[in-house]
N, CA, C, O and CB atoms as a CASP TS submission, in Angstrom:
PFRMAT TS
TARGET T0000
AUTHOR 0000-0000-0000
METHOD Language model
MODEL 1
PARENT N/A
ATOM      1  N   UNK     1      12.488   3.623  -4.535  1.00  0.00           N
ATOM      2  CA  UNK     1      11.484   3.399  -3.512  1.00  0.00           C
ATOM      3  C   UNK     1      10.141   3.915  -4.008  1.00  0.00           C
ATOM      4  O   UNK     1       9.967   4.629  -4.996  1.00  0.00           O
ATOM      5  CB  UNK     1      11.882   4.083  -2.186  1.00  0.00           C
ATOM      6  N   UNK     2       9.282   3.479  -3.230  1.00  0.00           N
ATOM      7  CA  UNK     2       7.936   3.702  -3.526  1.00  0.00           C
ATOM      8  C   UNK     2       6.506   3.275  -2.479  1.00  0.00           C
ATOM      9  O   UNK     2       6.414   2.361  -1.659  1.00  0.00           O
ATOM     10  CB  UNK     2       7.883   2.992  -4.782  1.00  0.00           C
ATOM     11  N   UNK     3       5.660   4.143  -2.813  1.00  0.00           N
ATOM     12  CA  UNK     3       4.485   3.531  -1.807  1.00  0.00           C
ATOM     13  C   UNK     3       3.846   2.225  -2.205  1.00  0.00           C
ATOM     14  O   UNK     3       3.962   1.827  -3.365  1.00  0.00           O
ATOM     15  CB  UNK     3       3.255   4.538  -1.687  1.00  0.00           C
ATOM     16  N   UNK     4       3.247   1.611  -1.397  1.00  0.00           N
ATOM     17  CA  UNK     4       2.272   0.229  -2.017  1.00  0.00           C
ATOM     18  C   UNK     4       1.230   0.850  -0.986  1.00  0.00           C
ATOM     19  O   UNK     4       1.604   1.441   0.027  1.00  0.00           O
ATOM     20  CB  UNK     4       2.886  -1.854  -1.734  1.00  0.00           C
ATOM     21  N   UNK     5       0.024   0.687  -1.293  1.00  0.00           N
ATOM     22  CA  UNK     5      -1.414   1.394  -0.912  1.00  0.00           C
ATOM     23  C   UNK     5      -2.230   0.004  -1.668  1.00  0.00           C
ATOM     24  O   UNK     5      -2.084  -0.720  -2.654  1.00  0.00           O
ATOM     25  CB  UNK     5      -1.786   3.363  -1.787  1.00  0.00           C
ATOM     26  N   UNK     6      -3.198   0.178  -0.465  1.00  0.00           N
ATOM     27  CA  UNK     6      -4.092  -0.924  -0.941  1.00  0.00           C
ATOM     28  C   UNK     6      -5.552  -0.550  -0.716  1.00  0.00           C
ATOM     29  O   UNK     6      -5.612   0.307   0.166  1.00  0.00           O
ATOM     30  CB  UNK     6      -3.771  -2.274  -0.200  1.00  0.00           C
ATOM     31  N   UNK     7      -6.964  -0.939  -1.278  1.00  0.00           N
ATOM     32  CA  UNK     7      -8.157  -0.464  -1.129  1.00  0.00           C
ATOM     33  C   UNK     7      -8.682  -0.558   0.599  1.00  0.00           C
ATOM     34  O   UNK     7      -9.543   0.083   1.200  1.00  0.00           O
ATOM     35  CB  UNK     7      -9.037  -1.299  -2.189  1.00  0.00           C
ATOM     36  N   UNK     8      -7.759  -1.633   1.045  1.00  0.00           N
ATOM     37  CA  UNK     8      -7.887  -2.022   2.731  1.00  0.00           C
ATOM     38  C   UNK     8      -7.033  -2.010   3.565  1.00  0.00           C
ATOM     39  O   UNK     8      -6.080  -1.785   2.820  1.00  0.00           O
ATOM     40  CB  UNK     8      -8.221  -3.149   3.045  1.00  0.00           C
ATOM     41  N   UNK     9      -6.546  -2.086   4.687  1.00  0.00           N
ATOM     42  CA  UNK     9      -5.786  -2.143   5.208  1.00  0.00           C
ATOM     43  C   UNK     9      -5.476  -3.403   5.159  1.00  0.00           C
ATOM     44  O   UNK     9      -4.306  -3.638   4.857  1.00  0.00           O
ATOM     45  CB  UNK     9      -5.906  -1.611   6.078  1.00  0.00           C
ATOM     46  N   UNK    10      -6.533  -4.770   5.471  1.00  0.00           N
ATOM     47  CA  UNK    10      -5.962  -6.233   5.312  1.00  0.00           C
ATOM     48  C   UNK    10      -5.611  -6.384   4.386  1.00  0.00           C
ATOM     49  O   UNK    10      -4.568  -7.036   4.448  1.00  0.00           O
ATOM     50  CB  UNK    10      -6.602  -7.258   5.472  1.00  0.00           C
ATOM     51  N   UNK    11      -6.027  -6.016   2.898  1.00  0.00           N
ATOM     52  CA  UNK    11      -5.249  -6.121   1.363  1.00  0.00           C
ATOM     53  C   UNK    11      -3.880  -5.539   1.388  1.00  0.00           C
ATOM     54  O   UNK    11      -3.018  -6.105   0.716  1.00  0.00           O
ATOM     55  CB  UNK    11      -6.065  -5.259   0.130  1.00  0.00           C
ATOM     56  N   UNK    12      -3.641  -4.726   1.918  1.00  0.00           N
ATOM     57  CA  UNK    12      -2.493  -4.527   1.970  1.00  0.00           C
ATOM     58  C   UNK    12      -0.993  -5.360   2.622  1.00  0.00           C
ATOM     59  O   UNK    12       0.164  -5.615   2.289  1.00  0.00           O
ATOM     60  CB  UNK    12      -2.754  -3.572   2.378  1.00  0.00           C
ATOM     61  N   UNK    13      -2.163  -5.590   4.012  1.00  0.00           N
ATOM     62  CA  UNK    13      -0.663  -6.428   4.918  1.00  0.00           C
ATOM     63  C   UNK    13      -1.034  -7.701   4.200  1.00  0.00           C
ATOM     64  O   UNK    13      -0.172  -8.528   4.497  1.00  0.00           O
ATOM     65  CB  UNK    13      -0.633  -6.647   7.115  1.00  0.00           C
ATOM     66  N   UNK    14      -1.853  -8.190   3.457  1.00  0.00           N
ATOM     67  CA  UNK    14      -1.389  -9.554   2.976  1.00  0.00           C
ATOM     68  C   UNK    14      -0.708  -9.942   1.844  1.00  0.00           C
ATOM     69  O   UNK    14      -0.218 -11.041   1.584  1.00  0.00           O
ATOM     70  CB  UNK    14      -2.284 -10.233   2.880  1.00  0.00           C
ATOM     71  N   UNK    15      -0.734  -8.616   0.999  1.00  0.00           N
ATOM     72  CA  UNK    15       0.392  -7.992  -0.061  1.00  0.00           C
ATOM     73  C   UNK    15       1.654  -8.164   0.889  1.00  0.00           C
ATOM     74  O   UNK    15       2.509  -9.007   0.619  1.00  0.00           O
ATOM     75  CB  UNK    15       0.110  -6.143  -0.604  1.00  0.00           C
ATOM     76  N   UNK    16       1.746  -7.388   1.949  1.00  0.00           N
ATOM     77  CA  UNK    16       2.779  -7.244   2.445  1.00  0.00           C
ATOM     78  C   UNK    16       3.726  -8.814   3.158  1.00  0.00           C
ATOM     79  O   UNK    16       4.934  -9.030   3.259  1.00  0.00           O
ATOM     80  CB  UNK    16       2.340  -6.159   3.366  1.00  0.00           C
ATOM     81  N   UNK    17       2.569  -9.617   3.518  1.00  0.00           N
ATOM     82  CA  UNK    17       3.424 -10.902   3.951  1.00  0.00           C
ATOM     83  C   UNK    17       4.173 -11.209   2.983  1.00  0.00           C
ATOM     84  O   UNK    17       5.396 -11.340   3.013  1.00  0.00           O
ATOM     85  CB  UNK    17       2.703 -12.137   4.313  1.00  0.00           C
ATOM     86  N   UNK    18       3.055 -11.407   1.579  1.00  0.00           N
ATOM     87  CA  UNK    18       3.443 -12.230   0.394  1.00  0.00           C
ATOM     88  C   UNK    18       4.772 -11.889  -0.231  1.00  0.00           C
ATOM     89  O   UNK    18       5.417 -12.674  -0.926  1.00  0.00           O
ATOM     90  CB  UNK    18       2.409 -12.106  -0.655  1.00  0.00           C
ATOM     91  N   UNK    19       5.146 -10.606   0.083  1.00  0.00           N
ATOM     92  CA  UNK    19       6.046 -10.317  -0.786  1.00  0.00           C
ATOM     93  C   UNK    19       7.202  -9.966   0.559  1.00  0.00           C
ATOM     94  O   UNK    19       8.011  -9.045   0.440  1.00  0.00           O
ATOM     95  CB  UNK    19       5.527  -9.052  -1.996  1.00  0.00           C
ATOM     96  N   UNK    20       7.143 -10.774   1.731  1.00  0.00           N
ATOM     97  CA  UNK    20       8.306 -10.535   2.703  1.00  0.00           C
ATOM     98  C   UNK    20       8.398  -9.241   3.480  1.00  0.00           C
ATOM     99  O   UNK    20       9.474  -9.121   4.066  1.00  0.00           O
ATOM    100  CB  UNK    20       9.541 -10.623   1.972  1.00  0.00           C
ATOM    101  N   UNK    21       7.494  -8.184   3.646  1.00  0.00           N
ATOM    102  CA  UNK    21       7.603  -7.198   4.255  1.00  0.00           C
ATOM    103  C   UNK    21       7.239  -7.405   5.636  1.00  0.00           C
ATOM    104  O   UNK    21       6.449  -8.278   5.997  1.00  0.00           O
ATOM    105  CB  UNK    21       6.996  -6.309   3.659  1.00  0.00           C
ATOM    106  N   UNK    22       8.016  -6.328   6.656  1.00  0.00           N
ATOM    107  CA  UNK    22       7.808  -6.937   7.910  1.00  0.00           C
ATOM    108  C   UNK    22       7.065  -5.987   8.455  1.00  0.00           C
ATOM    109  O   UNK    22       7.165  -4.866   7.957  1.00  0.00           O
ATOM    110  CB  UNK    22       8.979  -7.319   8.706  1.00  0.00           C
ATOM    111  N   UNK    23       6.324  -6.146   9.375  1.00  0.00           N
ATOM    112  CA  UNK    23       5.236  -5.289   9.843  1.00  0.00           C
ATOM    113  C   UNK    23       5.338  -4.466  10.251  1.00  0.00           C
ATOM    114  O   UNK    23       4.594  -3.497  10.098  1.00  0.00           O
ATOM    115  CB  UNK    23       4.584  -5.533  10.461  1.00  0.00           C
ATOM    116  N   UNK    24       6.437  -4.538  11.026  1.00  0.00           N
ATOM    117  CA  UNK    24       7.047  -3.027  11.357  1.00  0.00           C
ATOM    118  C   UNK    24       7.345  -1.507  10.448  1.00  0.00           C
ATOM    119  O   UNK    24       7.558  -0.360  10.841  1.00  0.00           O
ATOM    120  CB  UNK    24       8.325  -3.371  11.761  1.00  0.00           C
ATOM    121  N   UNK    25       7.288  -1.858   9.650  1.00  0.00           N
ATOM    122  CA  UNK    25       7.628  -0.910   8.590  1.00  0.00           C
ATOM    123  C   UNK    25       6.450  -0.120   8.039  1.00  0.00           C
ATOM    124  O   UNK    25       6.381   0.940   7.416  1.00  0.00           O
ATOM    125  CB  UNK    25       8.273  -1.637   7.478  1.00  0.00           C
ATOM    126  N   UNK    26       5.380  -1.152   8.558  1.00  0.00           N
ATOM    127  CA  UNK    26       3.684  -0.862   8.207  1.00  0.00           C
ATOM    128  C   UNK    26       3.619   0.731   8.736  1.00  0.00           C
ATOM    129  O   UNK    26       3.956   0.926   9.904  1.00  0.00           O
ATOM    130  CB  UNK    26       2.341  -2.096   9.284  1.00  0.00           C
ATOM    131  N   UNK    27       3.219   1.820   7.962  1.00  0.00           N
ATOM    132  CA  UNK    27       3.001   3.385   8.528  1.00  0.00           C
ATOM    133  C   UNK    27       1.796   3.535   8.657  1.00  0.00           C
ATOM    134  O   UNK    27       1.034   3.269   7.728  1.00  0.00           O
ATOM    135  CB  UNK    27       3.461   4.575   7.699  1.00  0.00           C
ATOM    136  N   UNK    28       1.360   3.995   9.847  1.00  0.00           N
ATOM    137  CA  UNK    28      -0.188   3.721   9.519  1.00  0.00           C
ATOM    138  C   UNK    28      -0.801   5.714  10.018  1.00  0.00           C
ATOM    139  O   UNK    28      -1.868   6.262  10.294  1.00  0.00           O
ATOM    140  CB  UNK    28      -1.038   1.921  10.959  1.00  0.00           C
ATOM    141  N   UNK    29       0.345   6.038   9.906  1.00  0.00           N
ATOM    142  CA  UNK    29      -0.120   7.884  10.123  1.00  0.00           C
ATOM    143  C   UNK    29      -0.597   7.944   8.820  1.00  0.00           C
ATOM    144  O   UNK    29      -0.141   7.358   7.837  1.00  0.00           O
ATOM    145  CB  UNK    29       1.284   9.314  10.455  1.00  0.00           C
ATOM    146  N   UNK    30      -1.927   8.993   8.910  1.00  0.00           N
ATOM    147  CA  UNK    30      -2.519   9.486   7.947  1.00  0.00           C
ATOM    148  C   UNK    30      -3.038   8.584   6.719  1.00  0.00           C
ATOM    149  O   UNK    30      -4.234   8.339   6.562  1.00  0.00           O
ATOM    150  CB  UNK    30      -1.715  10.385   7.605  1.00  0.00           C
ATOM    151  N   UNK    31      -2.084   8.141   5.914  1.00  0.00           N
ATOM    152  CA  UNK    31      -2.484   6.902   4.670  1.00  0.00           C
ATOM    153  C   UNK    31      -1.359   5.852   5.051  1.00  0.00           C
ATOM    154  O   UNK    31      -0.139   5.957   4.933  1.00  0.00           O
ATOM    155  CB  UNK    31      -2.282   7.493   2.699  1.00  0.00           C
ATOM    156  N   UNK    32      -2.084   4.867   5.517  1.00  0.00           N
ATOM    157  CA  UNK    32      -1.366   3.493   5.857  1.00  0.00           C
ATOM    158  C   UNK    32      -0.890   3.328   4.330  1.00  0.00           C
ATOM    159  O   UNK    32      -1.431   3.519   3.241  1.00  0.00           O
ATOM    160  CB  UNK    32      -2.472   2.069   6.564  1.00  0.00           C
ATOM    161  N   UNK    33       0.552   2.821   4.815  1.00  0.00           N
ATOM    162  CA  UNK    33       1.468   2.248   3.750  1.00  0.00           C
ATOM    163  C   UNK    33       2.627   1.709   3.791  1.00  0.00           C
ATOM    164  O   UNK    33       3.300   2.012   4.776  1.00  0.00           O
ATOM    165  CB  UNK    33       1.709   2.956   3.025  1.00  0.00           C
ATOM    166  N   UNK    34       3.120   0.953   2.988  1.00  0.00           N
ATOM    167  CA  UNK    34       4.982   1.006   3.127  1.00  0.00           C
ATOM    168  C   UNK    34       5.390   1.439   2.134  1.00  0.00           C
ATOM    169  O   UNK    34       4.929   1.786   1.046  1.00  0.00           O
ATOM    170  CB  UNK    34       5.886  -0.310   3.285  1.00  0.00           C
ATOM    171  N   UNK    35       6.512   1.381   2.706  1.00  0.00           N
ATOM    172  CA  UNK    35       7.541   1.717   1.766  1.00  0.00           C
ATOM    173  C   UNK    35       8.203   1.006   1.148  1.00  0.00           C
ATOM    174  O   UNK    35       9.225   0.820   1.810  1.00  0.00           O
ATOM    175  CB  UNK    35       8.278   2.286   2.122  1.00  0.00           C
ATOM    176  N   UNK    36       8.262   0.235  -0.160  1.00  0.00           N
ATOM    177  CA  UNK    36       9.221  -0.785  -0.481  1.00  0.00           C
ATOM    178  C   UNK    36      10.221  -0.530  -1.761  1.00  0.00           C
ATOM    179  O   UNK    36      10.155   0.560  -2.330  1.00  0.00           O
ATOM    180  CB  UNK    36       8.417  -2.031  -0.708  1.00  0.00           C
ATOM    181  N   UNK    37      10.751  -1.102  -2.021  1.00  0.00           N
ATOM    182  CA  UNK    37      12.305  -0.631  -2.663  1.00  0.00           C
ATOM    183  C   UNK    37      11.448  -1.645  -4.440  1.00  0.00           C
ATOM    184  O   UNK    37      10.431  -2.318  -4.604  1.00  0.00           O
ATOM    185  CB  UNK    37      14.518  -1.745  -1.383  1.00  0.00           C
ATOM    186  N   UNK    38      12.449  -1.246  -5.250  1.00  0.00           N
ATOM    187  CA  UNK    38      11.878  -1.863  -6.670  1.00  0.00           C
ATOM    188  C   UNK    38      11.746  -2.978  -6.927  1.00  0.00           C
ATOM    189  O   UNK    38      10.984  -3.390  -7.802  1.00  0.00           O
ATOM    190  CB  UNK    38      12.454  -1.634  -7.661  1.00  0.00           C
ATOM    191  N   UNK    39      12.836  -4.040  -5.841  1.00  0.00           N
ATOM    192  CA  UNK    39      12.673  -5.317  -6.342  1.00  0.00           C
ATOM    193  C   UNK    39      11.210  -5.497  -5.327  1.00  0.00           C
ATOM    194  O   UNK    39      10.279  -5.520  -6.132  1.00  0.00           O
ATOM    195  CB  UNK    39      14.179  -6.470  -6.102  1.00  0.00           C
ATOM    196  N   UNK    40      10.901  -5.571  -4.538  1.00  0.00           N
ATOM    197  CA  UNK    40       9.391  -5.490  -4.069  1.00  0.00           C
ATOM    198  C   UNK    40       8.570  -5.420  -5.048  1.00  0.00           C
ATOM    199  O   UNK    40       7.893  -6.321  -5.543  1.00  0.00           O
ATOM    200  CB  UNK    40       9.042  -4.397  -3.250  1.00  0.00           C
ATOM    201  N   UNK    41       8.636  -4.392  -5.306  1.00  0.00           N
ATOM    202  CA  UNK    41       7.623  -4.109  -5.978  1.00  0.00           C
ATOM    203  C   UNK    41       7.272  -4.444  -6.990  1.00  0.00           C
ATOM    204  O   UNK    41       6.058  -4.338  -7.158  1.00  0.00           O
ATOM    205  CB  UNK    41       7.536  -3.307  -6.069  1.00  0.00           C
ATOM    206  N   UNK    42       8.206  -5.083  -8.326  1.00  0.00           N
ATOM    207  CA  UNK    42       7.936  -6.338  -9.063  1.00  0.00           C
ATOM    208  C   UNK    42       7.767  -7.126  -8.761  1.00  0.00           C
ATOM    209  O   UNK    42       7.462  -7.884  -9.681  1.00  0.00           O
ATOM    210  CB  UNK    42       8.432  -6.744  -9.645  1.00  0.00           C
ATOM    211  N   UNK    43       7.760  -7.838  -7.269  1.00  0.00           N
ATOM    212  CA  UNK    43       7.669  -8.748  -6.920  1.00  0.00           C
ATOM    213  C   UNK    43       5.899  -9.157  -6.481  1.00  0.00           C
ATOM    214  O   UNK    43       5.269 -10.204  -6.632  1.00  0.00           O
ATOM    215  CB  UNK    43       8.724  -8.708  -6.041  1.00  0.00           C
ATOM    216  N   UNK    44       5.423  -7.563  -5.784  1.00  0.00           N
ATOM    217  CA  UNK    44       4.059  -7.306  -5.806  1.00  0.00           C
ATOM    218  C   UNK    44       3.405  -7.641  -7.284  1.00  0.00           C
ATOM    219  O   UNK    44       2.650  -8.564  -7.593  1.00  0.00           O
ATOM    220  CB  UNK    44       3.864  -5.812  -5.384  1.00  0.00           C
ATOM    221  N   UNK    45       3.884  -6.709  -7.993  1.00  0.00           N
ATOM    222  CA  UNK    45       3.081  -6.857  -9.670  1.00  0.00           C
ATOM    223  C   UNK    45       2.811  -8.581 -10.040  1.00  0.00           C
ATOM    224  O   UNK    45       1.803  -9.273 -10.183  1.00  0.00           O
ATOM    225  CB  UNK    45       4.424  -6.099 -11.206  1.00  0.00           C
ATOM    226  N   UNK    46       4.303  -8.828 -10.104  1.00  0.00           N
ATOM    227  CA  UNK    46       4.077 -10.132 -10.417  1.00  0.00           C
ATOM    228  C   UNK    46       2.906 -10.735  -9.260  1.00  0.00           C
ATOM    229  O   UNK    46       1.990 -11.511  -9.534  1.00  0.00           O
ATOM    230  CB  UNK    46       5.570 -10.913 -10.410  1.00  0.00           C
ATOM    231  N   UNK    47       3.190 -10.191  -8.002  1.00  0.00           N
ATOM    232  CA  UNK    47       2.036 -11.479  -7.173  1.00  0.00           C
ATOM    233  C   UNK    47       0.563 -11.292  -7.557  1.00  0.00           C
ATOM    234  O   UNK    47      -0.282 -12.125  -7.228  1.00  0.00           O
ATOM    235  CB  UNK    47       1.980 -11.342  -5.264  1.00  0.00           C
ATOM    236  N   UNK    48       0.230 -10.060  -8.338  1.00  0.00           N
ATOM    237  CA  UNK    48      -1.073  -9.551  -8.580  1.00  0.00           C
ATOM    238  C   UNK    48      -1.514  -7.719  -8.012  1.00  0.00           C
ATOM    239  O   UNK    48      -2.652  -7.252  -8.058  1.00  0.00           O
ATOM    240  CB  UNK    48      -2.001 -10.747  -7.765  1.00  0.00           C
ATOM    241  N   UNK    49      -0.467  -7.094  -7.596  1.00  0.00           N
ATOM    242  CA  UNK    49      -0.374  -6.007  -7.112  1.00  0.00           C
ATOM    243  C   UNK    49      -0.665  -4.812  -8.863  1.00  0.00           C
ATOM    244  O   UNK    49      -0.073  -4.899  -9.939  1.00  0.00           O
ATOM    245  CB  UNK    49       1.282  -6.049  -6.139  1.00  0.00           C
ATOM    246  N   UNK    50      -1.539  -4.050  -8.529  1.00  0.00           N
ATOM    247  CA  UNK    50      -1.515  -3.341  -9.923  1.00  0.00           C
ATOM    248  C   UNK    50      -1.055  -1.679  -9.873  1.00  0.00           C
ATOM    249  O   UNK    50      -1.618  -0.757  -9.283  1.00  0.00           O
ATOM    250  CB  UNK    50      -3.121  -3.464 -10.576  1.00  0.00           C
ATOM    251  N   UNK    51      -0.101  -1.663 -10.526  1.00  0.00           N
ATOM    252  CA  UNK    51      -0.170   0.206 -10.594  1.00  0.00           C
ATOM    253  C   UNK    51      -0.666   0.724 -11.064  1.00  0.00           C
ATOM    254  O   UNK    51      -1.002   0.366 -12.193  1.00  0.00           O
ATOM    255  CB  UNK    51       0.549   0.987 -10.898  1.00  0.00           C
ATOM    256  N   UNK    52      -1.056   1.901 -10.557  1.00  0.00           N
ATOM    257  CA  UNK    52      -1.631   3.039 -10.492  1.00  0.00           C
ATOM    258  C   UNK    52      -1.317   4.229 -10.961  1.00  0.00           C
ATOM    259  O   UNK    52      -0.104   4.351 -10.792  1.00  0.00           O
ATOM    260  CB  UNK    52      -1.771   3.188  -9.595  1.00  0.00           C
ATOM    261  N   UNK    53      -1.823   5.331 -11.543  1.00  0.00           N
ATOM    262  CA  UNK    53      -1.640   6.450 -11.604  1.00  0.00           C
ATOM    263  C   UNK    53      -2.000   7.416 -10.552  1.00  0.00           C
ATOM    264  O   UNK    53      -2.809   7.137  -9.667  1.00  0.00           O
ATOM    265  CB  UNK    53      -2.061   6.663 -12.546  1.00  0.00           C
ATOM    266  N   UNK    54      -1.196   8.942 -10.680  1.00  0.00           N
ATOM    267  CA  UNK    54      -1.477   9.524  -9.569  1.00  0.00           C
ATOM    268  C   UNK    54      -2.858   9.938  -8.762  1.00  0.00           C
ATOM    269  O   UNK    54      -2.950  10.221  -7.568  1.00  0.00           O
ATOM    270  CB  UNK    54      -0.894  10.392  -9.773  1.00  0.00           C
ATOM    271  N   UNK    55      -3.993   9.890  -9.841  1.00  0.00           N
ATOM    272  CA  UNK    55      -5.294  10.066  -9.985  1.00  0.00           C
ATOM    273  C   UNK    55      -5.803   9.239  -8.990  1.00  0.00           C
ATOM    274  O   UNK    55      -6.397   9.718  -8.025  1.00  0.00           O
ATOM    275  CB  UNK    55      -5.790   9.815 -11.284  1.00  0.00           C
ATOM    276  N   UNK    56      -5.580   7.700  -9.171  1.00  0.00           N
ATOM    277  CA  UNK    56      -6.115   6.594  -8.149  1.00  0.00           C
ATOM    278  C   UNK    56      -5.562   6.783  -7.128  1.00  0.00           C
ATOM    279  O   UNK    56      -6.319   6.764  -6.157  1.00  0.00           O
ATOM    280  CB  UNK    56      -5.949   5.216  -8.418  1.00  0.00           C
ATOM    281  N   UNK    57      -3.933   7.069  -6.799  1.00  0.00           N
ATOM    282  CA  UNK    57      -3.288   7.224  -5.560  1.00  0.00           C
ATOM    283  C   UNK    57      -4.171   8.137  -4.816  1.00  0.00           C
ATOM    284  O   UNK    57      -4.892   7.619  -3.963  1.00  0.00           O
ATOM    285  CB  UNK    57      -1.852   7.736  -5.681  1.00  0.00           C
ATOM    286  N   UNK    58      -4.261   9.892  -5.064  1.00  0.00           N
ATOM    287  CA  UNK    58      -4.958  10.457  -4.732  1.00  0.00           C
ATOM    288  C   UNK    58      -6.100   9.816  -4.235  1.00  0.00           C
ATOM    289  O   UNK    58      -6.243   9.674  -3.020  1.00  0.00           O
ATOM    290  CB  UNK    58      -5.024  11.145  -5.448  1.00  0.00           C
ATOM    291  N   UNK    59      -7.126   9.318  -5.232  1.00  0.00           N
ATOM    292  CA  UNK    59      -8.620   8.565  -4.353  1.00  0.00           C
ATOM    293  C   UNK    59      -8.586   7.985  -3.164  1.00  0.00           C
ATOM    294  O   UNK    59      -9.487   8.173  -2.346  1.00  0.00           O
ATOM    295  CB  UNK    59      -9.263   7.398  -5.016  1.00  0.00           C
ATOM    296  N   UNK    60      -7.134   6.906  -2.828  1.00  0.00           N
ATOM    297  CA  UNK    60      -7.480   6.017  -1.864  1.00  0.00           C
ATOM    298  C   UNK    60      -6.968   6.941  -1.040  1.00  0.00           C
ATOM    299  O   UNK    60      -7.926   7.271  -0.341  1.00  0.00           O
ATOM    300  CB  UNK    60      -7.007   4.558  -1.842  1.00  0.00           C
ATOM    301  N   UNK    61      -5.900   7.641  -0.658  1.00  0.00           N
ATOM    302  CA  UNK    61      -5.554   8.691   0.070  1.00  0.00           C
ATOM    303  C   UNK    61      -6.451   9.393   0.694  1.00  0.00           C
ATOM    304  O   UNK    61      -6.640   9.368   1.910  1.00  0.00           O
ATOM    305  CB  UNK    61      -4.957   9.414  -0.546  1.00  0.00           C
ATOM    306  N   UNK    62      -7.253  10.281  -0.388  1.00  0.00           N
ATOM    307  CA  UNK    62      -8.992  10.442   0.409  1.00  0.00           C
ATOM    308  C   UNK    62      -9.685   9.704   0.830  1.00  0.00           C
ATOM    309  O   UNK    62     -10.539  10.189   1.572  1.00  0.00           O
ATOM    310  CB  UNK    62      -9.989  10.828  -0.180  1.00  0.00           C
ATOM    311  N   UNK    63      -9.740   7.804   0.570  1.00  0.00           N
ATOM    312  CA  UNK    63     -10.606   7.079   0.955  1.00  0.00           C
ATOM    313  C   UNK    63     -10.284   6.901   2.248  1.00  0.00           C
ATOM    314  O   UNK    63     -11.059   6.602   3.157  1.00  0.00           O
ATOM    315  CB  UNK    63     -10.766   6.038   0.249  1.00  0.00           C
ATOM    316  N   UNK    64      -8.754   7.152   2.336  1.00  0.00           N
ATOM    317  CA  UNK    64      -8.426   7.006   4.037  1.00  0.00           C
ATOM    318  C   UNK    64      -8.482   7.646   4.806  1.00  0.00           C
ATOM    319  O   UNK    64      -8.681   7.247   5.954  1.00  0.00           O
ATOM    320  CB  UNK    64      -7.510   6.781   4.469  1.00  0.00           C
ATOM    321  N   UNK    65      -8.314   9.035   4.467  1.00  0.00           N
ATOM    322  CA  UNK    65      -8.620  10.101   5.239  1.00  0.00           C
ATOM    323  C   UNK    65      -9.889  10.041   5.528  1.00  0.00           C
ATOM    324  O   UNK    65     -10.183   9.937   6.718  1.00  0.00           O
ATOM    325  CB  UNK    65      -8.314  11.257   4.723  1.00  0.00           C
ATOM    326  N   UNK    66     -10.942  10.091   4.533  1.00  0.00           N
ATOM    327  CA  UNK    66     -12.325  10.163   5.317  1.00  0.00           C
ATOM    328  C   UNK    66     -12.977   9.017   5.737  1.00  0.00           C
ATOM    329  O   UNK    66     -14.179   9.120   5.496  1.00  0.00           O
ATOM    330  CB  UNK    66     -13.299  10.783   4.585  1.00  0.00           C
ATOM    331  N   UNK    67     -12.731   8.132   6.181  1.00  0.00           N
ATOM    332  CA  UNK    67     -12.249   7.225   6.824  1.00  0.00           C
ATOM    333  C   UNK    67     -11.992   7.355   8.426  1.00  0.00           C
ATOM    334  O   UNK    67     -12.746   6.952   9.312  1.00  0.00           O
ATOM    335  CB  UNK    67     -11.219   6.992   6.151  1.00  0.00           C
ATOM    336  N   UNK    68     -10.727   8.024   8.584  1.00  0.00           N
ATOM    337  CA  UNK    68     -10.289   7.721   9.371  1.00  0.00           C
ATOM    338  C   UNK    68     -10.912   9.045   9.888  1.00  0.00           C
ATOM    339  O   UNK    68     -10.850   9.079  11.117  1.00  0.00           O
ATOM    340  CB  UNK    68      -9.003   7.250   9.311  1.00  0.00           C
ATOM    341  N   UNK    69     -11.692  10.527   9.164  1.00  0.00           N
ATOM    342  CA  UNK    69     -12.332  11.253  10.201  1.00  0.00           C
ATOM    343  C   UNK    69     -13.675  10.699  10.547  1.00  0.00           C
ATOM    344  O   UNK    69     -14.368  11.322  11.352  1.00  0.00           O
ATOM    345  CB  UNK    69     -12.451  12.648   9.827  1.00  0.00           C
ATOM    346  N   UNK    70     -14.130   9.539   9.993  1.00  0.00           N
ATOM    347  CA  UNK    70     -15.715   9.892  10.613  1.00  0.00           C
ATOM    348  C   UNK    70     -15.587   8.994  11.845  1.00  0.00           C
ATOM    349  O   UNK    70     -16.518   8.906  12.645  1.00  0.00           O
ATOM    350  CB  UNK    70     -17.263   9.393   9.495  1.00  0.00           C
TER
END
């Protein structure tokens, strides 16, 4: 398993149609995300989804947080 994080929230859920995720699963406490299992997530890469290192994870994590305080 693993997170998928996106620069937006709409980039994300449209990652998320594309690759069959159901909305429900969408977490939107603190850093909106899902959770998806490995075949997902090649399935993201292949659709155009790019990984990341922990460095970038971190950024958008802050991009959401401050964000979501102002």
């Amino acid at each position: 398993m693993c997170h998928m994080l996106a620069d937006s929230v709409s980039e994300l859920h449209e990652m998320a149609d594309k690759i069959g995720l159901n909305r429900t699963w969408f977490q939107s406490h603190k850093t909106p995300h899902y959770d998806i299992c490995k075949s997902k997530r090649q399935l993201a890469i292949k659709l155009g989804a790019v990984e990341v290192n922990r460095k970038k994870v971190v950024e958008l994590i802050r991009m959401y947080r401050s964000e979501s305080s102002e």
